[in-house]
C-alpha positions in Angstrom: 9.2 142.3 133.4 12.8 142.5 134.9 16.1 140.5 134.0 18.0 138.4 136.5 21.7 139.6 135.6 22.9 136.7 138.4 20.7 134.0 136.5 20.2 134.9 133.2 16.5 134.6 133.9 13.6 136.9 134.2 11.2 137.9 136.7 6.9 138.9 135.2 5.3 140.9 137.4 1.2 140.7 136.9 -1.0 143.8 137.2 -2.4 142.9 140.7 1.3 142.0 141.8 1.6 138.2 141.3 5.6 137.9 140.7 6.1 135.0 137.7 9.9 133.6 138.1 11.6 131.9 135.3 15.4 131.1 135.6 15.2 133.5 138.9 14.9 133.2 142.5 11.5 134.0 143.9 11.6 137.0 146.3 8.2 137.8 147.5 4.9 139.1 146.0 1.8 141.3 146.6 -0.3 138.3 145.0 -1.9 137.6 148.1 -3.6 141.0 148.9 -5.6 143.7 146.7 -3.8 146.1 146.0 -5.6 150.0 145.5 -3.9 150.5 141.8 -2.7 147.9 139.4 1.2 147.0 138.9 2.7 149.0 136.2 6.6 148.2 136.3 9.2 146.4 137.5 13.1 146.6 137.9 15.4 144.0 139.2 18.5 145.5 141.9 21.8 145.2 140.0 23.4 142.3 141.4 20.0 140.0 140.5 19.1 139.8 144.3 15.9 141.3 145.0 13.5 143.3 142.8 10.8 146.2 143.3 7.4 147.0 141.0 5.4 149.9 141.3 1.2 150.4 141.0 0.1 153.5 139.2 -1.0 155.1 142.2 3.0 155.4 143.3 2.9 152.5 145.9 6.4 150.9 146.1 6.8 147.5 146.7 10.5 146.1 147.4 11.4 142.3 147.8 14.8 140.8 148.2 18.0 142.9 149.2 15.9 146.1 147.2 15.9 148.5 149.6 12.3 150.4 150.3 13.2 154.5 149.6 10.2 155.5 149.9 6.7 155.3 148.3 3.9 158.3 146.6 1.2 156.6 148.9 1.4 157.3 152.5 
């Protein structure tokens, strides 16, 4: 789970990368594909406009204005 600082709202991020928006704008999702390792935490970019997870294998997943800076998983 990640707070919105722009909204006030918060972001849940499920363990096969479904992204749950309450209060907050909806920026993308790994939902729709299966994904090799489940989600296992989230952060929101500082300004509340975009948001990345990571899996427990290291994948990297950025949505929004976060920027992708690399991943463990080639």
């Amino acid at each position: 789970m990640a707070n919105d600082p722009a909204t006030g709202g918060y972001w849940l991020d499920a363990s096969d990368g479904g992204i749950f928006s309450f209060h907050a704008p909806f920026y993308g999702s790994t939902g729709d594909i299966t994904l090799a390792k489940p989600c296992v935490g989230m952060a929101a970019m500082p300004k509340g406009n975009g948001y990345r997870f990571v899996a427990s294998d290291g994948g990297n997943f950025d949505f929004g204005s976060a920027p992708f800076e690399g991943s463990a998983v080639g």
